[in-house]
N, C-alpha and C positions, 0 to 999 in steps of 0.2 A: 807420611813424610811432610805432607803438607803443612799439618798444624805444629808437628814440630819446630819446623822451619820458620814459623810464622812466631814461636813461643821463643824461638834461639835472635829474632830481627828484633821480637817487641822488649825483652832483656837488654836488647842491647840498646835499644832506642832509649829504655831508662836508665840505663848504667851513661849512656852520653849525654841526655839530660842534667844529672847529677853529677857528671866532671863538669858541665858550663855554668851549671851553679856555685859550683864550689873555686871554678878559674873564676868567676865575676866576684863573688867575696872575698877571694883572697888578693883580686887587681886591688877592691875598695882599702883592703886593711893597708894594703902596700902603700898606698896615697895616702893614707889616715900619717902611716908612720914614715914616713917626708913630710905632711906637713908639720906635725911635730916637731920633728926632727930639725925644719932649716927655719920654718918661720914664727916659730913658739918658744923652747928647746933653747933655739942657735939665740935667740935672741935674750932676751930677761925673766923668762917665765921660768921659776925653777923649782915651786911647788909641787911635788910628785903629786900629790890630789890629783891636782889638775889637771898634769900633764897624761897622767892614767887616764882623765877625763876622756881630756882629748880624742886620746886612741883609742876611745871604746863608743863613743855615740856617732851613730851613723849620719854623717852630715850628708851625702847626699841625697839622702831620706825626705831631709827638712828641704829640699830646694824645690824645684819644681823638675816637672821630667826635661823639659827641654834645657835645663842648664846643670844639668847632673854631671856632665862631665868637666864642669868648672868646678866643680861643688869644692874642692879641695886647693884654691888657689887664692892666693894670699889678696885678696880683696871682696866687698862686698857683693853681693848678688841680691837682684829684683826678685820678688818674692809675690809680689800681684798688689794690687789696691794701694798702688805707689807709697808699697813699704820694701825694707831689704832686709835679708839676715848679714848681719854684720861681717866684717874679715875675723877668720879664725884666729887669728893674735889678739885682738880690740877684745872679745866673748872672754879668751884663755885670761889676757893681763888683768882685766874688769872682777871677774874670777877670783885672783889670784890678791888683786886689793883687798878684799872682803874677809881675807884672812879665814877660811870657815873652817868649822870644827864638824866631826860626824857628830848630827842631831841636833846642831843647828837651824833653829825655822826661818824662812828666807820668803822674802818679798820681792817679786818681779815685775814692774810696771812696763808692760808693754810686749805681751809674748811673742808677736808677730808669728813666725812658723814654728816655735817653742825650741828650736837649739838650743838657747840658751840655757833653758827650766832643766832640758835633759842632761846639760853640764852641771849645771848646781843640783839636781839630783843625784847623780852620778858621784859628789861632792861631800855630799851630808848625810845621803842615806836617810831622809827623814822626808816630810813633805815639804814642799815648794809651793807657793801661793804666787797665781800668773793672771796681772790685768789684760786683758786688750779691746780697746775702745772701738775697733773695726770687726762688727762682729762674724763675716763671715771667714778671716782670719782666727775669731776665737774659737768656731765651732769647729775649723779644718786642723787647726794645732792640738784640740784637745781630743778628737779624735786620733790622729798621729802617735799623740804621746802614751794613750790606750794601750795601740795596737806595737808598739815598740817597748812596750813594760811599760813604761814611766807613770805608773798609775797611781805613785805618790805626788805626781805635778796635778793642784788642784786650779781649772783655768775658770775664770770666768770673764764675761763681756761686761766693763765698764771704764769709770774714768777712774784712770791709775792717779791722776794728779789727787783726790782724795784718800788716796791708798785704800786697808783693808781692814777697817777697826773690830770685825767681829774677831779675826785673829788674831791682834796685837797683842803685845809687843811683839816687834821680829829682831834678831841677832843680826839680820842683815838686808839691805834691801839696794835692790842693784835697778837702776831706771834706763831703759835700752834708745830712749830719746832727749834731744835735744829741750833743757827745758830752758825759759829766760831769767830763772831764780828758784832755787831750793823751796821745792812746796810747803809753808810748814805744815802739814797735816803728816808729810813724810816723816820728818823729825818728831814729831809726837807719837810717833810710834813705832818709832824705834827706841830699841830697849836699851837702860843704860850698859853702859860698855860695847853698846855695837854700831856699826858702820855700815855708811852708804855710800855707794859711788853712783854720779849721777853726772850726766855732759849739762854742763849751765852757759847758754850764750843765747845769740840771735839765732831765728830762725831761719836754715840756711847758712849758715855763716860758718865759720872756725870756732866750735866753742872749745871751756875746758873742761876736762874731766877734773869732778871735784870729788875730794874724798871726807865725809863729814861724819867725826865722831862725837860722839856722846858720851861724853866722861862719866865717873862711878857718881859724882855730885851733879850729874844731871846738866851740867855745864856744855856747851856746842863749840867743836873745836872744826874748823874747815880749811881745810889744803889744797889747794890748785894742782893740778899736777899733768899731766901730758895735752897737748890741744890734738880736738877730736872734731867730728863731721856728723850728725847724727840725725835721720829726719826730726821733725818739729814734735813736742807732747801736743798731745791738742786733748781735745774734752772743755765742757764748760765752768769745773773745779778751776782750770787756770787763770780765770777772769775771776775770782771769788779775791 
């Protein structure tokens, strides 16, 4: 009677296990889909890509454990080595600039906790090329993005202001920091017909998001467009 008894507690001990597993992932999805919903969604984002995106990568995965239950709330979060993952609208609209296509190859300066690589992965179905100049941010995101599938996000630890010339050209390349002016090494390798969005201002300061394309004749077309808040690019590429 004993070991029965013992076989009918420990059953049950994993059958209640596996309802708290499955109540915590369905709390996350439920949060996934408000934030969608009020602050992405309700607003100007209306690319289904994207918005699938959204509700499919675990944001707060990328956060840290102690701000996991903000992870879903419409502003930025600290992310360690006085960097942040950006507000879940800024990632989604930045996204949604880039106009991407499935198989599209994409250029990411600045991975910080990789959110962003696992929305443009998410995106294009193809691989994603990810700088980040702080390296023990690149090695803790590119682990992450491993162990959450995203094993077509390729990250490595350098200066994004040079970008990634063994892959180029890219269709797309999205700069997750504040730079003081359009790098050109970035525009050289981007491929004609595709677009960059990039925050260009002071460091610290209100900059703007710019959107800079490259016409079929190789021509550079740039458009100002929302003001944005974005820590500083750094690396020694920007003093070049």
């Amino acid at each position: 009677m004993k070991t029965v008894a013992w076989v009918v507690v420990s059953v049950a001990c994993v059958l209640a296990g596996v309802h708290c597993l499955l109540a915590a992932g369905s709390e996350w999805e439920s949060q996934r889909e408000g934030m969608v919903a009020v602050q992405i969604a309700g607003r100007d984002v209306t690319d289904p890509s994207v918005l699938r995106a959204m509700r499919r990568v675990p944001r707060h995965l990328f956060v840290p454990e102690v701000a996991r239950a903000e992870a879903y709330g419409d502003f930025p979060l600290p992310i360690g080595q006085g960097q942040t993952i950006s507000q879940p609208y800024i990632v989604a609209y930045m996204t949604q600039l880039l106009r991407l296509k499935p198989g599209a190859k994409t250029l990411e300066v600045g991975t910080g906790s990789g959110y962003q690589a696992a929305v443009l992965a998410e995106v294009t179905r193809t691989n994603v090329y990810s700088i980040e100049i702080v390296e023990p941010l690149a090695k803790t995101a590119a682990e992450r993005l491993k162990q959450l599938g995203y094993g077509q996000v390729v990250v490595k630890c350098g200066d994004g202001y040079l970008g990634w010339p063994q892959h180029a050209p890219f269709d797309a390349i999205i700069v997750t920091a504040g730079a003081e002016h359009v790098p050109p090494p970035l525009i050289e390798q981007l491929k004609r017909g595709g677009r960059m969005v990039i925050p260009v201002g002071g460091a610290w300061a209100v900059q703007s998001l710019v959107i800079v394309e490259k016409l079929a004749d190789g021509t550079v077309k740039r458009q100002d467009d929302i003001p944005v808040r974005f820590v500083p690019l750094t690396g020694k590429g920007r003093d070049r």
